[in-house]
C-alpha positions as CSV (number, residue, x, y, z in Angstrom):
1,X,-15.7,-18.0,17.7
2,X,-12.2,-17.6,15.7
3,X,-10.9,-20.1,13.6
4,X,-7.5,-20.0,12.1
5,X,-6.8,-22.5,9.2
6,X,-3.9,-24.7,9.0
7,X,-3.7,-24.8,5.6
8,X,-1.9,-21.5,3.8
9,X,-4.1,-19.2,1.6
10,X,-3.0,-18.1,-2.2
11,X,-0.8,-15.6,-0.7
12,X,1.0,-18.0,1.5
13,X,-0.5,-16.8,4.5
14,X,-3.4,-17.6,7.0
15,X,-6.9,-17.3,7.1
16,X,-9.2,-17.0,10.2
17,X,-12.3,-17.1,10.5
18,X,-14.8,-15.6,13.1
19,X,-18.7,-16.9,13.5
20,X,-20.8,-14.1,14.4
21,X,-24.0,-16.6,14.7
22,X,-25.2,-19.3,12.7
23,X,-25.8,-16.8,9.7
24,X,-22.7,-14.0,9.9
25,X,-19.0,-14.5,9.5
26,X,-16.3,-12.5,8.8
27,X,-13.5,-14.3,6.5
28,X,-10.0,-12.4,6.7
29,X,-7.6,-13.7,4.6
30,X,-3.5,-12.3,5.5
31,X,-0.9,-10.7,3.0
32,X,2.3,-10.4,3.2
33,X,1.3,-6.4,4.2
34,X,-2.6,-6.5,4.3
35,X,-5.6,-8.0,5.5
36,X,-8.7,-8.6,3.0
37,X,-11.9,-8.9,5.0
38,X,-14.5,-10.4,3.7
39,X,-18.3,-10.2,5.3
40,X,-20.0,-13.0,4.6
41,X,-23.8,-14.7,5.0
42,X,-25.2,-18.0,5.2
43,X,-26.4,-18.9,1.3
44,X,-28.1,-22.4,-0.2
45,X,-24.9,-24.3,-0.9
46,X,-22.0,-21.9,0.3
47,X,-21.7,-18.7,2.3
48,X,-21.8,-15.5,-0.1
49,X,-20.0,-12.4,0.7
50,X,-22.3,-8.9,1.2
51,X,-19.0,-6.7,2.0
52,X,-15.4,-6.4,1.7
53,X,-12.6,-4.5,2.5
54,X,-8.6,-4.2,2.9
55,X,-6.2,-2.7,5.3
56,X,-2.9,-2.4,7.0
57,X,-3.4,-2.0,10.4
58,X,-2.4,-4.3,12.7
59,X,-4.1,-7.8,13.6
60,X,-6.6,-6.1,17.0
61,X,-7.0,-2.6,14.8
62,X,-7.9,-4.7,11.8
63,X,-10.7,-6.8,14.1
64,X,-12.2,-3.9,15.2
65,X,-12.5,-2.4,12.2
66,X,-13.8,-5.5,10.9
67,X,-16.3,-5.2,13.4
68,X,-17.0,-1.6,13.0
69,X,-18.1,-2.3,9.4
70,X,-20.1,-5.1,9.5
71,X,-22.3,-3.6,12.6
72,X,-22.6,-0.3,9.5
73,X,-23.8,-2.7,6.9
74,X,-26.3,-4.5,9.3
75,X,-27.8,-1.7,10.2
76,X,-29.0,-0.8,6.5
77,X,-30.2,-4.5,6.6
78,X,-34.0,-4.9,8.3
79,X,-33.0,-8.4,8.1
80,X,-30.7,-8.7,10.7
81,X,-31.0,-6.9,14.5
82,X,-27.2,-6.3,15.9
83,X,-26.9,-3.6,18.6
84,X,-23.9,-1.9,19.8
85,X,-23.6,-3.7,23.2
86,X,-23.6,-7.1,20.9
87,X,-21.2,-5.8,19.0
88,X,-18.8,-4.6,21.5
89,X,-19.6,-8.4,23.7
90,X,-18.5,-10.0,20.4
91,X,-15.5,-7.9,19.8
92,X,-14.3,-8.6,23.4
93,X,-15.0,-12.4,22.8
94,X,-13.1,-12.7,19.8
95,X,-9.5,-10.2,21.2
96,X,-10.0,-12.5,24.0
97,X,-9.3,-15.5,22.2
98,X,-7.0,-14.2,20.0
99,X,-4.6,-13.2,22.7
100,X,-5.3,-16.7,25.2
101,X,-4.9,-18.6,21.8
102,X,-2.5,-17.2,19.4
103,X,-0.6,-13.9,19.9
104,X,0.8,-15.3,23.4
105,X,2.4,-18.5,21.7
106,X,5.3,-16.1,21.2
107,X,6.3,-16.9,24.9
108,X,7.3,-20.3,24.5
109,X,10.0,-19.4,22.4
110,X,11.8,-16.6,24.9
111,X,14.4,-19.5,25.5
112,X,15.5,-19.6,22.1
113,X,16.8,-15.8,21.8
114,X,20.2,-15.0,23.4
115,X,19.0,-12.0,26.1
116,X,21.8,-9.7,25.0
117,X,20.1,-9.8,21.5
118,X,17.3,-7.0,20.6
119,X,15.0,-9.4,19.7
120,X,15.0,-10.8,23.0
121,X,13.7,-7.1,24.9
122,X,11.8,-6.6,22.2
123,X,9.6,-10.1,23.4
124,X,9.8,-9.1,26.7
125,X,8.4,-5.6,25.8
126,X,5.9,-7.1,24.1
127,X,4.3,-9.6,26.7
128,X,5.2,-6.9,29.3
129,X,2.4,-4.4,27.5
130,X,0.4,-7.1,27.5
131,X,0.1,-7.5,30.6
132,X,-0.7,-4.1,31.3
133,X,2.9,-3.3,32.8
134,X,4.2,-0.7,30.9
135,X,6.7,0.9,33.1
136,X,8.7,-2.4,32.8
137,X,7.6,-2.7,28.6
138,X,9.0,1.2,28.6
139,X,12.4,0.2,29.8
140,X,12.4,-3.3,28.0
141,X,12.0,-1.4,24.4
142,X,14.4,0.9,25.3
143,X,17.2,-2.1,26.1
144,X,15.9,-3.4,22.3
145,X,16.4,-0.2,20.8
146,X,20.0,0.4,22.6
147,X,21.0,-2.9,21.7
148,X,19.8,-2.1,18.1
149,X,18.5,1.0,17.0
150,X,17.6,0.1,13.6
151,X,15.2,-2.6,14.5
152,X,12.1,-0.8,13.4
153,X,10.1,-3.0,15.4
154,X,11.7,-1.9,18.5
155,X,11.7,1.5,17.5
156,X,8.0,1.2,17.7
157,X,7.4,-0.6,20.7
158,X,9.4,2.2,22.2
159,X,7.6,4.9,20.9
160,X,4.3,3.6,22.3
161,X,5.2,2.8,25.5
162,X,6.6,6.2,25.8
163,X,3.2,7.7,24.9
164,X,1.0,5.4,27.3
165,X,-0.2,8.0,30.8
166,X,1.2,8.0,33.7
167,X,-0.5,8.8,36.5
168,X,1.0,9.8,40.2
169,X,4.3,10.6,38.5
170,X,6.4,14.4,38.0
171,X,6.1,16.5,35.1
172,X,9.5,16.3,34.8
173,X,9.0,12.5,34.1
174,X,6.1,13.0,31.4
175,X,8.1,15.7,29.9
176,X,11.1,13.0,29.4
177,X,9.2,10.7,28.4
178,X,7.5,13.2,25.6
179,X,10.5,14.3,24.7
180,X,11.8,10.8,24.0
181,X,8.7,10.3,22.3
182,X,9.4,12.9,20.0
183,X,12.5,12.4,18.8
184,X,11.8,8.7,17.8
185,X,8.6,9.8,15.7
186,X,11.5,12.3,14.2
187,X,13.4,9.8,13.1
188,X,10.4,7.2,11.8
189,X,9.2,10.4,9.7
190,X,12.6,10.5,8.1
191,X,12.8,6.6,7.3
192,X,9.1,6.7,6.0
193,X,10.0,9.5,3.6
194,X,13.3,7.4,2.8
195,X,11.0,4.7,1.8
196,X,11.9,2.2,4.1
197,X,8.9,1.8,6.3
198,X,6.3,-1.8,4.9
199,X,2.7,0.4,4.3
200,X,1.6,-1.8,8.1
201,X,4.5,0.4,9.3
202,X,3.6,3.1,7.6
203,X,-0.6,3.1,8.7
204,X,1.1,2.2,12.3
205,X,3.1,5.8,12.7
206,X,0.1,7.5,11.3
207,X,-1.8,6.4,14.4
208,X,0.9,6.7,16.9
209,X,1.7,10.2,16.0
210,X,-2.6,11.0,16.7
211,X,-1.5,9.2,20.1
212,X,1.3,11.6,20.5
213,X,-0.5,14.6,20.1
214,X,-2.8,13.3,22.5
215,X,-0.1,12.6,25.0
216,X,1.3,16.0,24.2
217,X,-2.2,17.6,25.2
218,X,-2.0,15.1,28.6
219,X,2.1,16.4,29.6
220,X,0.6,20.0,29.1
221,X,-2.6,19.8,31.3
222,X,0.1,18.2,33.6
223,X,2.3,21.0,33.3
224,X,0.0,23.6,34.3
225,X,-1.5,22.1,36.8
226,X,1.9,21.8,38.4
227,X,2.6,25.3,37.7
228,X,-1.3,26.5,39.1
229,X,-0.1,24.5,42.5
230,X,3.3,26.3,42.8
231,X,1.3,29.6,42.3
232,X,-1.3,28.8,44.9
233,X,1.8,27.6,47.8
């Protein structure tokens, strides 16, 4: 279960809280640019923390590194029996509510942005991906971007719908889309090395550029597959 206090922490933040059973939790406590994760056991008057950790990804990449590192530290403990398939069920559980609970309030609040604002695609971009439609989050982002191309928030939103596969489409699409891709992470390199990426931003186009490469690799097993079939016609 995930708990989210109401009260601020000393950083003037939140705090959740996720019960892995009656004797395991994991306390994260939220920065203004971090997250410090804190594993913690059942003790005689108070829970006491075995493990802890910090890090800038993202709320979900955060969680499952959370969860990555407390299945490591329980598996040097005899004490405690906590498979992989538990693990992943609990993971699932915990996203789950996350998203149901929490990371889909921003929806109610669509009517108070005006819709030729960035802010406004960026929303819809946002809940789009979400929902698994990312044709319609690609072109969203895009509308943010135009509308406001220094909204680094966009500018990432952009960037990863650009990099999720396609399938059933033209090279020529893929190759667009790449080259897109490209020429935002181009211009994120160059405000990172300006110093004007937060280090969440920062940690974030670390990742996306792996992703890129990886969607490179895709566009180029696309590319000559369509050349192998104009070579067999």
């Amino acid at each position: 279960m995930l708990y989210k206090y109401s009260a601020p922490n000393k950083f003037g933040c939140s705090t959740w809280l996720i019960e892995i059973s009656n004797e395991l939790s994991i306390l994260i406590n939220e920065t203004n640019n971090s997250y410090l994760i804190e594993m913690q056991e059942k003790g005689f008057f108070k829970r006491k923390t075995f493990a802890s950790f910090n890090t800038t990804l993202d709320f979900e990449g955060m969680l499952k590194l959370a969860f990555d590192k407390l299945y490591e530290e329980l598996l040097r403990n005899p004490k405690y029996k906590w498979g992989e398939q538990q693990k992943k069920n609990k993971l699932n559980q915990t996203l789950n509510l996350y998203n149901e609970k929490y990371a889909t309030k921003s929806k109610i609040n669509m009517s108070h942005f005006d819709s030729s604002s960035s802010e406004y695609w960026l929303l819809e971009s946002f809940q789009a991906l979400q929902k698994g439609e990312n044709e319609n989050a690609r072109v969203f982002a895009e509308k943010a971007v135009e509308l406001d191309s220094l909204n680094m928030d966009a500018n990432f939103l952009y960037l990863t719908t650009l990099i999720k596969r396609i399938e059933n489409t033209s090279f020529h699409k893929l190759k667009t889309n790449l080259d897109k891709a490209n020429n935002i992470a181009k211009m994120l390199r160059q405000r990172k090395r300006d110093g004007e990426l937060t280090s969440r931003q920062e940690q974030k186009l670390y990742e996306l550029q792996e992703e890129l490469h990886n969607f490179w690799e895709y566009v180029e097993s696309k590319r000559l597959d369509s050349e192998n079939e104009r070579f067999l016609i």
